[in-house]
C-alpha positions as CSV (number, residue, x, y, z in Angstrom):
1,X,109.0,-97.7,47.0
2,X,112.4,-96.8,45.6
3,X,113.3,-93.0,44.9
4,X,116.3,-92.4,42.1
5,X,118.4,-89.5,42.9
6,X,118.9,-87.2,40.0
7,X,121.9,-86.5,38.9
8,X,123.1,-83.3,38.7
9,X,125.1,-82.2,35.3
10,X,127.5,-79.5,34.7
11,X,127.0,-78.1,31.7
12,X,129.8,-78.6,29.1
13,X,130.2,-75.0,28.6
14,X,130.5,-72.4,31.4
15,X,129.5,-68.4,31.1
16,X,131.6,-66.1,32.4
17,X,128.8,-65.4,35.1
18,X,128.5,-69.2,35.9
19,X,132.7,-69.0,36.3
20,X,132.9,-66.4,38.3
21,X,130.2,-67.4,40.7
22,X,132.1,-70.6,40.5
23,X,135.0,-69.3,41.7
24,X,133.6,-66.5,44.0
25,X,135.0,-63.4,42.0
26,X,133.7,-60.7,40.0
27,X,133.2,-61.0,36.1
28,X,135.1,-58.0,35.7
29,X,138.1,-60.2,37.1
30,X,137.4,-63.6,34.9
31,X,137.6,-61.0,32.0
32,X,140.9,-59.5,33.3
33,X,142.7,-62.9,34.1
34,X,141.3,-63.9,30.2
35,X,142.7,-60.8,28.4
36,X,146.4,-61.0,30.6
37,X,146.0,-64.7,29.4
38,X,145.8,-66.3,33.0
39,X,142.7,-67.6,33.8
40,X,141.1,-70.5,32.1
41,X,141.1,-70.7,28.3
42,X,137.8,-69.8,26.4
43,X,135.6,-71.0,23.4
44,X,134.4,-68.4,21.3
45,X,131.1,-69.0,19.6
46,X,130.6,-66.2,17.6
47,X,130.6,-63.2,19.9
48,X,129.8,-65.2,22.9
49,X,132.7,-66.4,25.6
50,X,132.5,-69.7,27.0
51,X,134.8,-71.7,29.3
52,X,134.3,-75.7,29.0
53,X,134.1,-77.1,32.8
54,X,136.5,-79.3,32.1
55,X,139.1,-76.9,31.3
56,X,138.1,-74.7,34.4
57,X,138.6,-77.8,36.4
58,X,142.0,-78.2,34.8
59,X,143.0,-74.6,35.5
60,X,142.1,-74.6,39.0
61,X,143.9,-77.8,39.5
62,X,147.0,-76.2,37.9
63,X,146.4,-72.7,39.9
64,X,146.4,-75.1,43.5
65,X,150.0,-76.9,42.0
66,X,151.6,-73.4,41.2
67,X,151.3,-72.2,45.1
């Protein structure tokens, strides 16, 4: 017998809950660092917030290079 291990997927868009568990800060400081126009960059879907995991990748790779 043969077992396939699932795999896992991301999902293409991020809440700001999901980021900042991701990154292991509040939401209170994802929504600061997106209003000052640091953190990662958003997608707007009516009144909802979103932040692709691709670009949140991208920002932490750029936030590692910038130290």
């Amino acid at each position: 017998m043969t077992y396939e291990t699932e795999k896992v997927q991301k999902p293409l868009l991020l809440t700001i809950p999901q980021v900042a568990k991701s990154l292991g800060i509040s939401r209170a400081m994802v929504y600061s660092l997106i209003a000052k126009r640091k953190g990662p960059p958003v997608v707007r879907l009516g009144r909802s917030v979103r932040v692709s995991a691709a670009s949140l990748d991208k920002w932490i790779e750029e936030q590692e290079q910038a130290q």
